[in-house]
N, C-alpha and C positions, 0 to 999 in steps of 0.2 A: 294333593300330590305336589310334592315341593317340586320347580321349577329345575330344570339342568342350565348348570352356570358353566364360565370358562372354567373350573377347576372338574368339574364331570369330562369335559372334552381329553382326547386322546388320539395323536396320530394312529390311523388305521381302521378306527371305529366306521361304519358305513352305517346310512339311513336311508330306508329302502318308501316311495310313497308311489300312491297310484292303483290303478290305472284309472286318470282321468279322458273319458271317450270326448271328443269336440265334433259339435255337428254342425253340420253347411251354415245355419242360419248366425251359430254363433259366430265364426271364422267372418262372414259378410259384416255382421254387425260392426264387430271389433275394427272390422278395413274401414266403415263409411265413416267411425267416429274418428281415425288416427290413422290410416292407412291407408286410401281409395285410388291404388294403380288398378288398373282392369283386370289382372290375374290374381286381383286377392277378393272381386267384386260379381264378376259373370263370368260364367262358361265357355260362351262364345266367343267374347270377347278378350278371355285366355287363351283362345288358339290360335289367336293372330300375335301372341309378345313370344318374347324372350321362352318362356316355361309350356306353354303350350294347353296348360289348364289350370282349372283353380286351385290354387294353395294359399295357404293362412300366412298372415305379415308373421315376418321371422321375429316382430316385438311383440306380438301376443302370444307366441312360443316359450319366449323366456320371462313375458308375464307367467304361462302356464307352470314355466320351472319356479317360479316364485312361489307360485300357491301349493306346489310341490313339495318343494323347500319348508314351507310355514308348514305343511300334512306332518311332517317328516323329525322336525326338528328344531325350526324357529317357534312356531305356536307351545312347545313346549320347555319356553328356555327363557333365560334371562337378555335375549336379542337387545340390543341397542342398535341395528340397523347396523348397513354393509359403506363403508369407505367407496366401493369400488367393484368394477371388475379386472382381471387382468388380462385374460382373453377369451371370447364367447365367436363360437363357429357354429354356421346353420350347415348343417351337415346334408341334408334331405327335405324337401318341402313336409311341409304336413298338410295332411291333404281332408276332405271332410268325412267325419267318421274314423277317425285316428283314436287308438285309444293308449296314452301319455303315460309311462312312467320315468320316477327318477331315481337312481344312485347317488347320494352323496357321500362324498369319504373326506374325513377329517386327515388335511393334509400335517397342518402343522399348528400348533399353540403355543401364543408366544405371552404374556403378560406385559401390561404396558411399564415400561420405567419411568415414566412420570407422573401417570394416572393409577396410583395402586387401587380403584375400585374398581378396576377395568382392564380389559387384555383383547388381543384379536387370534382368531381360527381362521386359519384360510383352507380352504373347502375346495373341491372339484366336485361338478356334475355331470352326469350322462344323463340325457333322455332320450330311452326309446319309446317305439311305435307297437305297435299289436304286432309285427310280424319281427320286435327284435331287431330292429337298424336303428340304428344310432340316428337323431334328428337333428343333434343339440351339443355342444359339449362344452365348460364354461369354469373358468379358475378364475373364481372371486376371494372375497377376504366379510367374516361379520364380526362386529362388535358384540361380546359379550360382559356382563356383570360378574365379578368375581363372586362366590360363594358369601354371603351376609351382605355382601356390600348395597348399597339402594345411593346410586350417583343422582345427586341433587341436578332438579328445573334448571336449566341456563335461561336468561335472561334475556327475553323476546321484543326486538320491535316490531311492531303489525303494521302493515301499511293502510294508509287510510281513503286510499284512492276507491274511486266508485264510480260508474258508470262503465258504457263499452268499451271496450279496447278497439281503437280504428283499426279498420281490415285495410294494407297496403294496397297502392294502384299501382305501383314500380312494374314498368316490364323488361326485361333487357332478351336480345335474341340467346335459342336455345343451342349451341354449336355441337357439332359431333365431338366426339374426345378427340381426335387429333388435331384438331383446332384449337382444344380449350385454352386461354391461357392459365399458364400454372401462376398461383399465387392470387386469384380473384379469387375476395372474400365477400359472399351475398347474405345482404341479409333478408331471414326471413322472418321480421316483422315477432309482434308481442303477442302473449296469452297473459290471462288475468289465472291462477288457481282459484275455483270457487270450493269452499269447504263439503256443498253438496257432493261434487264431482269427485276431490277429493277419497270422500266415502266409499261414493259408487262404485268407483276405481278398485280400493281396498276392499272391500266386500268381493268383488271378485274374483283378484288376483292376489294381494298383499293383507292378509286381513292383522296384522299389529295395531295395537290398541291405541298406538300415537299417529294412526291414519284412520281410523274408524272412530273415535270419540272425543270430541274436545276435549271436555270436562276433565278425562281421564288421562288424556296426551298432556296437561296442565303439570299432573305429578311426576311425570317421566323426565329423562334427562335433556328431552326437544322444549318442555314446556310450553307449547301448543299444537293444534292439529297441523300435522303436515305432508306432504305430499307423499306417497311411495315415489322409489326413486326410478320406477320401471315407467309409471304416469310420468315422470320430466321426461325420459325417454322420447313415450310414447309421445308427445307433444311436440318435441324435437318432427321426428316423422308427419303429424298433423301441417305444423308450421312447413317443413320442407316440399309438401306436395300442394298447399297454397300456393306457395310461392312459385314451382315450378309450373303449375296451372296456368298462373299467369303468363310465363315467358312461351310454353307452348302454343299460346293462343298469339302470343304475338309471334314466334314464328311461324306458326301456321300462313298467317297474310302471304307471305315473301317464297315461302318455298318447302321443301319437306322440313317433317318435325323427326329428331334420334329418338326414338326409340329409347328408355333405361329401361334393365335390367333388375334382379333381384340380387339382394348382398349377400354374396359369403361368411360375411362375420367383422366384429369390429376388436378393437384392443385398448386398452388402458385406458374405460372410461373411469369418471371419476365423478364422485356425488361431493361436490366439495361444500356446498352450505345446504340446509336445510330449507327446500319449499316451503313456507306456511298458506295457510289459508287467507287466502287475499294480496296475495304478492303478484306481479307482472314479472313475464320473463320475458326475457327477450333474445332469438336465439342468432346464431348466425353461422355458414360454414363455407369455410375455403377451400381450394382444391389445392392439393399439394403434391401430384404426383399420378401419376398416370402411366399405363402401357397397354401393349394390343395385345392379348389373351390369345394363347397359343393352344387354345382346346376349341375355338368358335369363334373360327372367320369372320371377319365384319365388324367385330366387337369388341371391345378392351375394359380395363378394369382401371377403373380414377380411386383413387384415395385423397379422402377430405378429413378435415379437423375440424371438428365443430367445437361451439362456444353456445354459454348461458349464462345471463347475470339479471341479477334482480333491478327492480326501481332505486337502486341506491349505488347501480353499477358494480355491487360485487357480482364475484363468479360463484355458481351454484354447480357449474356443469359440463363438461368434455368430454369428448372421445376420438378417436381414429377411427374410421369407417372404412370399409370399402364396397362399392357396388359396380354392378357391368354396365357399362355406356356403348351406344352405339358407336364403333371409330372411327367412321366414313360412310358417306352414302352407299347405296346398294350398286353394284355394275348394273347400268344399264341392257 
């Protein structure tokens, strides 16, 4: 079965995948290795936050729109992996025993002017839930291969670093949003990509054969194994809740710890270089803006910019985020 190229694509066309069901144990997993706030982790422990019970990280959600996505129409195509998203909204938690489908619709096709073996489709998706709500909704852009065309390996350096990656001791105090200051950029410390993880990752979320096989990721146009771009995500998240771990235990000493919240949704991130296997990231984010949420007293919604660059100081990785911060203490 010949592969669907950018020349098969067409505004209008929709690709329907699903239903993938997710059970408590999966949702928990996913949170311990990349997620571990207490509403994505125990029950109990969900009824004291923000959400009130357990729900799935909204990044294993749009892991899940990935493997949706590959059901659907990447696994059957001449994919060269996605630039970006343009904007992805968590619409509904997802809760355990959810069972996932997606719509994708071929927004627009455009062919590259500089690269004639190559062009981009930008896409829209929905995901719902077994009862038909919307969970998900997300305007990306992928790279596809024109019809004949096979765009030549670019030209990889590998890093040759080895051993652990030091785990930060930085604590700085945790302030409610109304305090924060605007313009503090924290950083949250490095990850190594190991090629197993890599895999793991794509196996079952992202399964393209330039994340799942070195050998074979050699002949593609990455020229070696590397990362899905939902794993640098997801690492982003791992890193952020390190990090915040620690400033909550330091403020815990001194006096109450705010409470965060779960994210709405982020915009224009951006996959700007290619993870490889065995690279360090190293992420970092700033707060840029903030206000008090006019639907839940108490609380407001910060928006940060986060950063990612390799051991060579380039940039791999961005976004805009937003999530709910506690804005003041409780009244007594």
């Amino acid at each position: 079965m010949a592969l669907l190229s950018l020349d098969d694509l067409a505004p209008g066309q929709e690709y329907a995948a699903g239903p993938i069901t997710v059970s408590r144990d999966e949702l928990v997993a996913f949170a311990r290795e990349y997620d571990p706030q207490p509403f994505h982790l125990d029950e109990a422990a969900a009824k004291e936050t923000f959400v009130g019970t357990l729900i799935g990280s909204g990044w294993q959600t749009a892991a899940l729109g990935m493997r949706l996505l590959a059901q659907s129409l990447v696994s059957q195509s001449t994919s060269m992996g996605s630039p970006g998203i343009t904007a992805l909204r968590w619409l509904r938690p997802v809760l355990p025993g959810d069972a996932l489908s997606a719509v994708i619709r071929v927004e627009e096709v455009r062919p590259s002017s500089s690269k004639p073996d190559r062009g981009m489709a930008r896409l829209s998706m929905t995901i719902t839930n077994g009862r038909r709500e919307a969970v998900m909704t997300q305007a990306f852009a992928v790279l596809f291969a024109r019809a004949g065309a096979v765009p030549a390996p670019r030209p990889v350096e590998r890093s040759t670093e080895t051993g652990p990656v030091a785990e930060p001791n930085d604590a700085v105090p945790l302030p409610y949003l109304a305090q924060a200051e605007l313009g503090t950029t924290r950083d949250l410390g490095a990850h190594r990509f190991e090629a197993d993880d890599i895999i793991a990752f794509a196996r079952a979320y992202d399964p393209q054969i330039f994340h799942l096989d070195a050998e074979a990721a050699r002949a593609t146009h990455f020229g070696a194994l590397c990362a899905s771009g939902w794993q640098t995500a997801a690492v982003w998240m791992k890193r952020l809740n390190a990090t915040f771990a620690r400033d909550i235990a330091l403020t815990a000493r001194s006096g109450p710890v705010p409470q965060l919240g779960p994210s709405p949704g982020f915009k224009d991130l951006k996959w700007l270089r290619p993870v490889y296997a065995g690279d360090t990231i190293r992420y970092a984010s700033t707060l840029i803006d903030r206000r008090a949420s006019r639907s839940r007293p108490g609380w407001g919604i910060a928006t940060h910019h986060n950063t990612a660059q390799n051991q060579r100081g380039e940039p791999v990785f961005e976004f805009t985020g937003t999530v709910f911060w506690q804005w003041e203490p409780p009244a007594a």
